[in-house]
N, C-alpha and C positions, 0 to 999 in steps of 0.2 A: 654637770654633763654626765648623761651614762654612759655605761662601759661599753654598748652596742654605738654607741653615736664616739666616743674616743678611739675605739679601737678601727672604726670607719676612717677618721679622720686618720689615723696612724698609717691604715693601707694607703689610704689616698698618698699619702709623703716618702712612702716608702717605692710606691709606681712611678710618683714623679724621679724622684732621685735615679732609679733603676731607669726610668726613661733617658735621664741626661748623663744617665755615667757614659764613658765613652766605650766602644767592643771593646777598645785591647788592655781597658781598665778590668774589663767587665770578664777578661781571660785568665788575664794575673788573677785574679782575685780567684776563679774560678782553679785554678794548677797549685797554689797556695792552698786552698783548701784541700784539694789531691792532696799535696803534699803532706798533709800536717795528719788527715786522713789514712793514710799508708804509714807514716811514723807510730801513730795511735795502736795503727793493728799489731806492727813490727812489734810495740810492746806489750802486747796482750798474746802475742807467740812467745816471746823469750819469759814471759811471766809464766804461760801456760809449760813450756818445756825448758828451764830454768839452766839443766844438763847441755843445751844446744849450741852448738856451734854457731858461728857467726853466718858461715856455709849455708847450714842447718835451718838457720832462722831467714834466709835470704829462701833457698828453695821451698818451702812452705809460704811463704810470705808468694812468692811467687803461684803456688799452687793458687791459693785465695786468689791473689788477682785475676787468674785463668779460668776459674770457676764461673760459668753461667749465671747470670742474676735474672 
């Protein structure tokens, strides 16, 4: 099998799954990733400014999520 015909096959399984997951699986799953998303950051501020308050690291964390994307 090639890689264009497996990785075809792989989307195909991955639409269907996505098709029958249920929404409010499909939310958690979605606030879980926020979640773990936002921890990630939290720790690349307290890595970046090492000195900071918990405070410190909460309103900057905050700033980022306020920030326009």
């Amino acid at each position: 099998m090639c890689y264009s015909t497996t990785m075809d096959a792989l989307r195909r399984d991955d639409i269907a799954i996505a098709r029958s997951t249920p929404t409010g699986e499909k939310l958690a799953q979605a606030l879980e990733l926020m979640r773990l998303g936002i921890a990630v950051k939290r720790e690349q501020i307290q890595s970046k400014f090492p000195g900071a308050t918990g405070t410190e690291v909460d309103g900057l964390l905050r700033d980022w999520l306020a920030e326009p994307r």
